[in-house]
Structures are given as structure tokens and as C-alpha cells.
N, C-alpha and C positions, 0 to 999 in steps of 0.2 A: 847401910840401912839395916837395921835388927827386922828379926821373924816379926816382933809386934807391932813396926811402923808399916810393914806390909800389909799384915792383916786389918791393921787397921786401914790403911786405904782400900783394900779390895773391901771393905764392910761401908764403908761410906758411898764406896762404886756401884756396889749390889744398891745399897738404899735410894741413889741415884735413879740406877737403872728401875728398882720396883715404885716409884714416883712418877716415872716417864709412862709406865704401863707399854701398850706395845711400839715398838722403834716404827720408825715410819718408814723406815725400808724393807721389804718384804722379809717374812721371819725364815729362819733356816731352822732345818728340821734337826732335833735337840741332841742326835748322835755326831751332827756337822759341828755344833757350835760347844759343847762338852767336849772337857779333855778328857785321859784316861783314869782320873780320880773323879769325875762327875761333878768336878767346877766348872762354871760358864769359863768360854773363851773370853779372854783379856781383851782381843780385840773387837771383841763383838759388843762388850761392854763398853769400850769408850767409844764405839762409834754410835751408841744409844745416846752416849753422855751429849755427846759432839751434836747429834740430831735434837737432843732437848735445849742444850744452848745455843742452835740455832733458831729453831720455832720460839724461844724466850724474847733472841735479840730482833726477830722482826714483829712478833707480837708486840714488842717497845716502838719500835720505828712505823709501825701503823699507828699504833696510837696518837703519838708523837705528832706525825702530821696530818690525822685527825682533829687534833687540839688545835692546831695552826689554821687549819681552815675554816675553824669556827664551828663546829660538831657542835649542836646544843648537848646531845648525848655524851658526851666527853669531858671531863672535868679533871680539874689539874692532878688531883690526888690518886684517881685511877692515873695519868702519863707516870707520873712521879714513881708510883711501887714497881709497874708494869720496869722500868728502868734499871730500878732499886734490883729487882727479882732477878733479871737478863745479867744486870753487872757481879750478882752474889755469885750465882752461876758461872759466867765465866770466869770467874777469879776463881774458885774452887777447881774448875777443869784445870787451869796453869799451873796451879799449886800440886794436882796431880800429874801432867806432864813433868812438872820441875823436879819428881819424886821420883820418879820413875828416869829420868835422866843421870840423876844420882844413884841414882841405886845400878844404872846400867854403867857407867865410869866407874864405882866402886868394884865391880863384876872385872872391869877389862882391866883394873889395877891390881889384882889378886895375883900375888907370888904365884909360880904355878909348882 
């Protein structure tokens, strides 16, 4: 994987992450989660990611069976995006697990 498919994931990560606003697990104080060039920790990023495609996929599945039980408040177009959103989501987090697995086998295949 080239320096520029990195950056580009960790920029789409960041933008993830400034989307989510704050993670829903208590924050860690910004000398824990900084490394020593003062980029957010990789792992603290995806477990932001990981925390918003979760609240996405049950935000869809409340809905979901919201509309099943007859919600007059509920209408199909809101289940529908609410779905749409949750799936965009986690196909984007796989896509960057599948990158970062790659890029980690690239790493262990390197002549030394």
C-alpha cells in the first residue's frame, strides 16, 4: 500500500471520526490517545468508527420495528435511509479493515 492510500484512509478516518463528534465511550485525555508526532491514536479512531456504526445499525433496527408495528410516526422513507445510512457505514469500516489487513501482510512480506 503507497504513503498516499494511507493518507488517504486515515483523512477519510479523521472525517469519520469529526462526524461521530464525541465517541460514546468515555474520552481519554489527549496525551493517552496522541502518538509522538501528535496524530490521534489509530485505535482510538476506529473504535469511534466501530461506536458510530453501531448506533447507525440500531438506529435502523429501531426503526425497522417501529414501521412493523404500525408507528403512525414512522414512514417508510425515513426505515429506508435510516438502513441506507447504517449499510453505507459499515461497508466503508470493512473497506477499511480490508486496507489495513493489506497493508499489514504487505509489512510481514517485506524482504528484510
Amino acid at each position: 500500500m503507497s504513503q498516499i492510500d494511507v493518507n488517504s484512509v486515515l483523512s477519510q478516518i479523521r472525517a469519520l471520526q469529526a462526524q461521530a463528534g464525541a465517541p460514546a465511550r468515555p474520552a481519554v485525555p489527549a496525551a493517552a490517545a496522541s502518538t509522538a508526532s501528535g496524530a490521534p491514536n489509530f485505535g482510538r479512531v476506529m473504535e469511534a468508527a466501530l461506536d458510530r456504526v453501531s448506533l447507525r445499525q440500531t438506529e435502523s433496527a429501531e426503526l425497522q420495528s417501529r414501521f412493523q408495528l404500525g408507528d403512525p410516526n414512522t414512514d417508510i422513507a425515513s426505515v429506508m435511509l435510516a438502513s441506507g445510512r447504517a449499510q453505507v457505514e459499515f461497508k466503508g469500516l470493512v473497506e477499511v479493515r480490508n486496507r489495513m489487513v493489506r497493508a499489514y501482510q504487505d509489512v510481514m512480506n517485506m524482504p528484510l
